[in-house]
Each structure stands twice: as C-alpha cells, then as structure tokens.
C-alpha positions as CSV (number, residue, x, y, z in Angstrom):
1,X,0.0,0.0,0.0
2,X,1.1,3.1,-0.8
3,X,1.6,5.7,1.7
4,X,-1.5,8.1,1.0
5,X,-4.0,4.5,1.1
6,X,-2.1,4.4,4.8
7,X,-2.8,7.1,5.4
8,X,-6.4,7.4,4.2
9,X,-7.2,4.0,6.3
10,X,-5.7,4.8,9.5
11,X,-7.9,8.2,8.8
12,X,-10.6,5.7,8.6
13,X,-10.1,3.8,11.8
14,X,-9.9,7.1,13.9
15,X,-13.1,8.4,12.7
16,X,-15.2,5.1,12.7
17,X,-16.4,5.3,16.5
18,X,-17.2,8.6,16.5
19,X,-18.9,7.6,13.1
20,X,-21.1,5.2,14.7
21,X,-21.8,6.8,17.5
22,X,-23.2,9.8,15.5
23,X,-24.9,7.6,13.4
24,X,-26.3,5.4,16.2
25,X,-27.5,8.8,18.1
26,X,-28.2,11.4,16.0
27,X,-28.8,10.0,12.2
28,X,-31.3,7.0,12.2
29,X,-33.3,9.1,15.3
30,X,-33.7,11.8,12.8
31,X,-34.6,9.7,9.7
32,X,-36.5,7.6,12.4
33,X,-38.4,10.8,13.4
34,X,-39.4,11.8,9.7
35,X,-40.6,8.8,8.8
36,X,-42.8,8.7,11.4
37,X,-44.2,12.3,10.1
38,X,-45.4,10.6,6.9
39,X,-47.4,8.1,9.0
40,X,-50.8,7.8,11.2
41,X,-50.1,6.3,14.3
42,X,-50.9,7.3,17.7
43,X,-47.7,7.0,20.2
44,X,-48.9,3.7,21.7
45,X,-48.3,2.4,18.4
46,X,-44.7,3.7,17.8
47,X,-43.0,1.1,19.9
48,X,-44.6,-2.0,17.2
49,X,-44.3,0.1,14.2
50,X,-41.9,-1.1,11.0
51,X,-40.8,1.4,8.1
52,X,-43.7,1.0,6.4
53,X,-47.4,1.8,7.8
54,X,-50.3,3.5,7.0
55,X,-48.4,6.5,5.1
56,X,-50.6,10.1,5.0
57,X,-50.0,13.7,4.8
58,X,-52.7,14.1,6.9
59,X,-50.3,15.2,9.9
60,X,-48.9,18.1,7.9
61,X,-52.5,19.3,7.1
62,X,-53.4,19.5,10.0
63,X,-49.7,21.2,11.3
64,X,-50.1,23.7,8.2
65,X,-54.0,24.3,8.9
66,X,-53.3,25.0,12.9
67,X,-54.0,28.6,13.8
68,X,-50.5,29.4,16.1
69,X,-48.2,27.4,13.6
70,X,-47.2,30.3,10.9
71,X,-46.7,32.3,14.1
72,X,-45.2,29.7,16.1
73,X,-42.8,29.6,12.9
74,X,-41.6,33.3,12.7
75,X,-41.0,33.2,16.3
76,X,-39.0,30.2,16.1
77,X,-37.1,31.7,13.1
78,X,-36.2,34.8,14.7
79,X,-35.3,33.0,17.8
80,X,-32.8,30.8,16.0
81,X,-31.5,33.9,13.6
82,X,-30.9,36.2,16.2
83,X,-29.7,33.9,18.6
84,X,-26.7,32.6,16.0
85,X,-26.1,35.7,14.8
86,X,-26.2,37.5,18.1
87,X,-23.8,34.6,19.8
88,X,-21.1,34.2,16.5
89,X,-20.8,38.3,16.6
90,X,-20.0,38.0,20.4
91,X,-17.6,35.8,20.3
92,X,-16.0,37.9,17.1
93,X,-15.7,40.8,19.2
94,X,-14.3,39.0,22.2
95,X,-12.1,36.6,20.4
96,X,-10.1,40.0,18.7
97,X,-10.6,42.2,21.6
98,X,-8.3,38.9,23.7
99,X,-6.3,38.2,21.0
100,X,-3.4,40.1,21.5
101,X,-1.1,39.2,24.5
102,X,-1.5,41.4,27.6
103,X,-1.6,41.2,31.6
104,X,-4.3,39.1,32.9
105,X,-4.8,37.9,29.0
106,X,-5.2,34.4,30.7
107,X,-7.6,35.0,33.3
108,X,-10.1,36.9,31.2
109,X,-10.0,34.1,28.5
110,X,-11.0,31.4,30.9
111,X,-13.8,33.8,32.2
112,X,-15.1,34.0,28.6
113,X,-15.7,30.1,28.9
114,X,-18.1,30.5,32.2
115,X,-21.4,31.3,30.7
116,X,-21.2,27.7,28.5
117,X,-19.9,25.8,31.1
118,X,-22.0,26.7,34.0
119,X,-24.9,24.4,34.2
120,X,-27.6,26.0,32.2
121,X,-29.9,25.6,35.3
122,X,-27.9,27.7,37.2
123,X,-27.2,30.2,34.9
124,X,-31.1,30.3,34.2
125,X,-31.8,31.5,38.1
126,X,-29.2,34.0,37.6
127,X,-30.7,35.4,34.5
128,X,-34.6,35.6,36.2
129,X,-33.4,36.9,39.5
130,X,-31.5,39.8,38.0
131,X,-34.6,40.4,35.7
132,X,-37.3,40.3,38.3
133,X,-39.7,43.4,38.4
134,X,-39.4,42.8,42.6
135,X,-36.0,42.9,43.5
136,X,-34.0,42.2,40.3
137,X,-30.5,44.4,40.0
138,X,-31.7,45.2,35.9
139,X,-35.0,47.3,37.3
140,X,-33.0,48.8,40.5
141,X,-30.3,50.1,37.5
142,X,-32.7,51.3,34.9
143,X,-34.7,53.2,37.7
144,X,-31.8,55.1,39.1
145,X,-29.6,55.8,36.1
146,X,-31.9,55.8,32.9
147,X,-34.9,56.7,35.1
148,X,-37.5,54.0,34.4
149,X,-40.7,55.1,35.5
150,X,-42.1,51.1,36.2
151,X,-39.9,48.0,37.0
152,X,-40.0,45.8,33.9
153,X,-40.9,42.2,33.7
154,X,-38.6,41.0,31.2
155,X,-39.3,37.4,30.9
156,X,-43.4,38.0,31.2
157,X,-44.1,40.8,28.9
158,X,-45.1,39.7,25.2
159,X,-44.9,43.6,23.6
160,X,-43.3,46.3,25.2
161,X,-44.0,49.6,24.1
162,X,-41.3,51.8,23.4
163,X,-41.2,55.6,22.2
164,X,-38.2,56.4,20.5
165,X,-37.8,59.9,18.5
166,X,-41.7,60.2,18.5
167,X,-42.5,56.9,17.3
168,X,-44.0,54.4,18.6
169,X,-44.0,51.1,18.4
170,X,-44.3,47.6,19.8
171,X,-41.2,45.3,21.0
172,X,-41.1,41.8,21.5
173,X,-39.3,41.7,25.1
174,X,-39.8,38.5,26.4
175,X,-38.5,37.0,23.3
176,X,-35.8,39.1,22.9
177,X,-34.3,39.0,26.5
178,X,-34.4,34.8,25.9
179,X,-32.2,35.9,22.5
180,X,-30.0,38.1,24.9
181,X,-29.4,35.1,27.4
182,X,-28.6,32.5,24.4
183,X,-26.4,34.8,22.8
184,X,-25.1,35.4,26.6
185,X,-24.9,31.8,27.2
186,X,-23.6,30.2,23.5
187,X,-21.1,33.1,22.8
188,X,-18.0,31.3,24.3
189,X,-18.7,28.1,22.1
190,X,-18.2,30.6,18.9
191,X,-15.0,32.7,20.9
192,X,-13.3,29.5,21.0
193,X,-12.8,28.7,17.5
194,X,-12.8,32.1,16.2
195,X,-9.5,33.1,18.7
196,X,-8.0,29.5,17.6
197,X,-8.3,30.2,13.6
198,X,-6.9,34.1,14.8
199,X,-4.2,32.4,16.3
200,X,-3.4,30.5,13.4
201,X,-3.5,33.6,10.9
202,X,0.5,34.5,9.7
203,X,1.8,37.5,11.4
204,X,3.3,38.4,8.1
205,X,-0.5,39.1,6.1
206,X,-1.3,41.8,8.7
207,X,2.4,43.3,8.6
208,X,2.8,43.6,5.2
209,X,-1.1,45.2,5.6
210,X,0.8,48.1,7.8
211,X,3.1,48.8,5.5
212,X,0.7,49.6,2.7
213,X,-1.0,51.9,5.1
214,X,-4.1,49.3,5.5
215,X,-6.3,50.8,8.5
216,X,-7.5,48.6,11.3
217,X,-10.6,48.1,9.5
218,X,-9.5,47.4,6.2
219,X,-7.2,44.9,7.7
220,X,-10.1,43.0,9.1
221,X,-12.3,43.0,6.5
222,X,-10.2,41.8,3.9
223,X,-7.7,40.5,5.7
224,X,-8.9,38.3,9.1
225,X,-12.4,37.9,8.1
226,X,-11.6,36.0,4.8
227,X,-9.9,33.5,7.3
228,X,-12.4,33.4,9.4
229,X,-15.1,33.0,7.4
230,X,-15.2,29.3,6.8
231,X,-14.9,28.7,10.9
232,X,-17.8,31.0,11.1
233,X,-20.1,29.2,8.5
C-alpha cells in the first residue's frame, strides 16, 4: 500500500467510532423521526411500528391548517437567527478584543468560557433573579440611572411599548431577552474557534497590511475575516 491508502485507512479507523456513535444517536433518530411524520399512528403504536405503515399527509394538514403554527414559525425563526447571529458576533468581538497578548490575558479568557460551562440551570436562576420586576438588579439600574418610571418584567411581557424619537412602536421583550441570554450563554462556544483560527493567521499578512497603510478596519475586513469566514459558517 502506498503511503497516501495508509494514510487514508488509518484516517478511517480514527473516525469510525465517533462515526457510529453519530450515526447510532443522531442520524437514524432523525430519519427515524421523519418517517414517522409521513405516518398515522398514535404514540402507543410507535414502539410496534416497522418502516412501512399507513403513510398520510394528513399530519402536515393538520400542522399547516393550525391557527398558532405560521406564528409559532416566525417566532422560532427569529429565535434561532438572532440567537446565532447574536452569539457568532459576540464571540468575534471577544475573540479580537483577547487576542493580543497582555496582563491578565489568561484570566479573562477562561472567564469567557463560564457562561457555557455553568450548568444552564444555574445560569437560568441568575438570568430571572437579575430580571425580576421585585428585587431584580436590571429594574434597581434602569430606575436610578436611565430613570424607568415602572420595574419591567422582562421574561413576562409579550410587547413592550417603546417611544423612540416620536415613534412608537411595539417590542417583543420576552422573546428578545431569551435571545439576549442564548447569545449570553452560547457566545463562548463561537470565541473558541474564532481566537484558535486568529491564532493561526500569519503574522506576516497583517504586517505587510501596515506597510501599505491598510487601516484597522480594512485589515479586518479583507484580511482576518476571509480566514475566518469558513470557521464561522
């Protein structure tokens, strides 16, 4: 065997466990779950059930015909948009505001790594205590230094109205505070690989950016964010 096929089959044999793990927990579940969409059968009926049954789109008419689903959609969407984008632009700003070296560089880098590894029930108690309308540190803030008139419940509120340069208009808060705590809580997951593909950028791109006269900004955008856009995707 040449030494590529080597190579290619101990490749093989590294991956293979994780492979079938993967496969064992999170492929045939999924394919599992969608062909049970296709079919009408109550959940007693799931544990006896074979590939094929009594197929119908019957369950998706009745999905699709549902008065909260298009709703339920957009909020879902805008949960899982905002949330990404929110948590990925976080961990951008955090992973180039930490990545040059300075005092205390360490500490603060293994701070940014507490909001995903703190249990998420924890973290949750934090998040409604600080919120409370009672005695949550947010309201006590906003009262005394942007002078709030009313404490506001964050997490209970479905539309906030806000007045902004004579306009106004409605804000989903509850659903946007739960945004602010994912993109709070997830942030560190997209630091991580964003500082490690940094880290891994040449010295030499940037430097020879300086001596064109490249600003700060031009040297990101067409410098560090074409490296970092295939980590980000």
């Amino acid at each position: 065997m040449t030494a590529s096929r080597r190579t290619n089959r101990a490749g093989l044999a590294f991956v293979s466990p994780t492979f079938l793990v993967v496969l064992v927990v999170v492929i045939l579940p999924i394919l599992w779950t969608v062909l049970l969409a296709f079919q009408h059968a109550k959940l007693v009926d799931i544990q006896g059930m074979g590939l094929f049954g009594n197929w119908s789109l019957h369950n998706f008419e009745e999905v699709f015909d549902s008065a909260g689903f298009w709703s339920s959609l957009g909020t879902t969407l805008l949960y899982t948009v905002g949330a990404t984008f929110g948590s990925v632009l976080l961990g951008l700003v955090a992973a180039l505001a930490l990545r040059k070296p300075f005092r205390g560089r360490g500490l603060l880098r293994a701070a940014m790594l507490l909001p995903y590894v703190a249990p998420v029930v924890a973290v949750a108690f934090v998040w409604e205590v600080a919120l409370s309308p009672q005695y949550g540190i947010v309201n006590e803030w906003g009262q005394k230094l942007f002078g709030w008139d009313d404490p506001i419940a964050f997490l209970s509120t479905r539309e906030y109205e806000v007045h902004l340069l004579g306009l106004h208009f409605d804000i989903p808060l509850a659903l946007l505070t739960v945004i602010a705590f994912e993109c709070w809580r997830y942030f560190p997951f997209a630091f991580l690989f964003i500082l490690a593909r940094l880290q891994a950028v040449p010295d030499g791109l940037e430097e020879a950016a300086m001596v064109d006269g490249a600003t700060p900004t031009q040297r990101f955008r067409h410098i560090l964010l074409p490296q970092l856009m295939p980590v980000i995707a």
